[in-house]
C-alpha positions as CSV (number, residue, x, y, z in Angstrom):
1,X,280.2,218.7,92.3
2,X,283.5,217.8,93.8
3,X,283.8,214.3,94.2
4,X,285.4,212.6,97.2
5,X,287.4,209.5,98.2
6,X,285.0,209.1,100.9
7,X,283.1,205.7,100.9
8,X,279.8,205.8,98.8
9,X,277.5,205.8,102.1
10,X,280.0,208.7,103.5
11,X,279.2,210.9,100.1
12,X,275.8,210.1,100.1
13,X,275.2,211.5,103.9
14,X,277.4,214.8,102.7
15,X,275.2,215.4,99.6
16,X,271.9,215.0,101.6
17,X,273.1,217.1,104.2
18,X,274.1,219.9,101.8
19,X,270.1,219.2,99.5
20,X,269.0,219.8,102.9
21,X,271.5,222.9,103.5
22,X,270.2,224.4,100.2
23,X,266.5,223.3,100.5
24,X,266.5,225.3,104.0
25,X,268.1,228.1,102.6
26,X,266.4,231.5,102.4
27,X,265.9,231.2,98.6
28,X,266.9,227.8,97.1
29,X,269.4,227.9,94.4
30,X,267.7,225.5,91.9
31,X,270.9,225.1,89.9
32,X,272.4,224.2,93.1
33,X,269.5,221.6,93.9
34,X,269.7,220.1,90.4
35,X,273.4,219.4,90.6
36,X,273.1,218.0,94.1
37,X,270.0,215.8,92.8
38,X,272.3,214.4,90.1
39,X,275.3,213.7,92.5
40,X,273.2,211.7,95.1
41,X,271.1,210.0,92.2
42,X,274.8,208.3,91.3
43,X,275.7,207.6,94.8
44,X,272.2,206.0,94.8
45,X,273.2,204.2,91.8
46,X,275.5,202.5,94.2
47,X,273.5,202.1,97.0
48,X,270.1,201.0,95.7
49,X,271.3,197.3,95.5
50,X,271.5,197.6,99.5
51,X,269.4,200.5,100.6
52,X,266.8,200.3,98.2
53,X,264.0,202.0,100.8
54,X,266.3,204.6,101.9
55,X,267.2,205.8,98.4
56,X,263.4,205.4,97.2
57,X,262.5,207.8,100.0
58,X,265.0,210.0,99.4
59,X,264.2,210.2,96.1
60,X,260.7,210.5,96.6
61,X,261.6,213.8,98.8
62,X,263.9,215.3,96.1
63,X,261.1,215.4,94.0
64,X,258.5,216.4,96.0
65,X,260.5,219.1,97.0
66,X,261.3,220.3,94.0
67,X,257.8,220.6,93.0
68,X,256.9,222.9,95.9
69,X,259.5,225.3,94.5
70,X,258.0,225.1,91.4
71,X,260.0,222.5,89.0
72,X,261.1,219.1,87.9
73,X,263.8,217.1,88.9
74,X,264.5,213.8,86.8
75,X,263.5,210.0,87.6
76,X,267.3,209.1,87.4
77,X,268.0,205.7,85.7
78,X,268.4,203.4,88.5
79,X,264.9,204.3,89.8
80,X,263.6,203.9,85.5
81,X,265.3,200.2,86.1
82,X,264.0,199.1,89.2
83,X,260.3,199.9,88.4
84,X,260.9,198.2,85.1
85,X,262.0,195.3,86.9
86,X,258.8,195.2,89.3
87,X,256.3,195.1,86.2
88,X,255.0,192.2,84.8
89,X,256.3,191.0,81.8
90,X,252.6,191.8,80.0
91,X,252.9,195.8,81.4
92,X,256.0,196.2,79.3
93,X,255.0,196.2,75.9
C-alpha cells in the first residue's frame, strides 16, 4: 500500500472506500483485501483514541466480510488492547 501525506482521517476514508471497491468487485482479490485490512487497521491505530465506535464497526465489517468469502482476517493490536483494557482485572489471568 502506498502511503499518503494525507491526514489520518483523509487515508482512512480512501482505504475504506477502496475495501469497499474490492469487496464489490466481481471476484474479490483476497490478497488485495488483506493488505487493505492491514493499512486501515494502522490508520485505526490512530484513530481509535477518538473514533473508537467508528473503527470498532468498521472492524467488525472487515471481518465479517471476510468470512462470507470464506477466510480470516486478523484482530489487529489496537482492538487486542482495548478489549484487554475493558476486562476486569480477575478475567486476565
Amino acid at each position: 500500500m502506498q502511503q499518503t501525506n494525507e491526514n489520518p482521517e483523509q487515508n482512512y476514508l480512501r482505504l475504506q472506500k477502496l475495501w469497499n471497491v474490492q469487496l464489490h468487485a466481481g471476484d474479490p482479490d483476497q490478497q488485495q483485501l488483506r493488505a487493505l485490512h492491514k493499512a486501515l487497521s494502522l490508520e485505526e491505530l490512530l484513530l481509535y483514541d477518538t473514533q473508537l465506535d467508528r473503527c470498532l464497526t468498521n472492524l467488525d465489517a472487515r471481518l465479517r466480510a471476510a468470512r462470507q468469502l470464506g477466510f480470516e482476517l486478523p484482530l489487529p493490536l489496537w482492538a487486542g488492547h482495548y478489549s484487554e483494557a475493558l476486562l476486569p482485572q480477575e478475567s486476565r489471568s
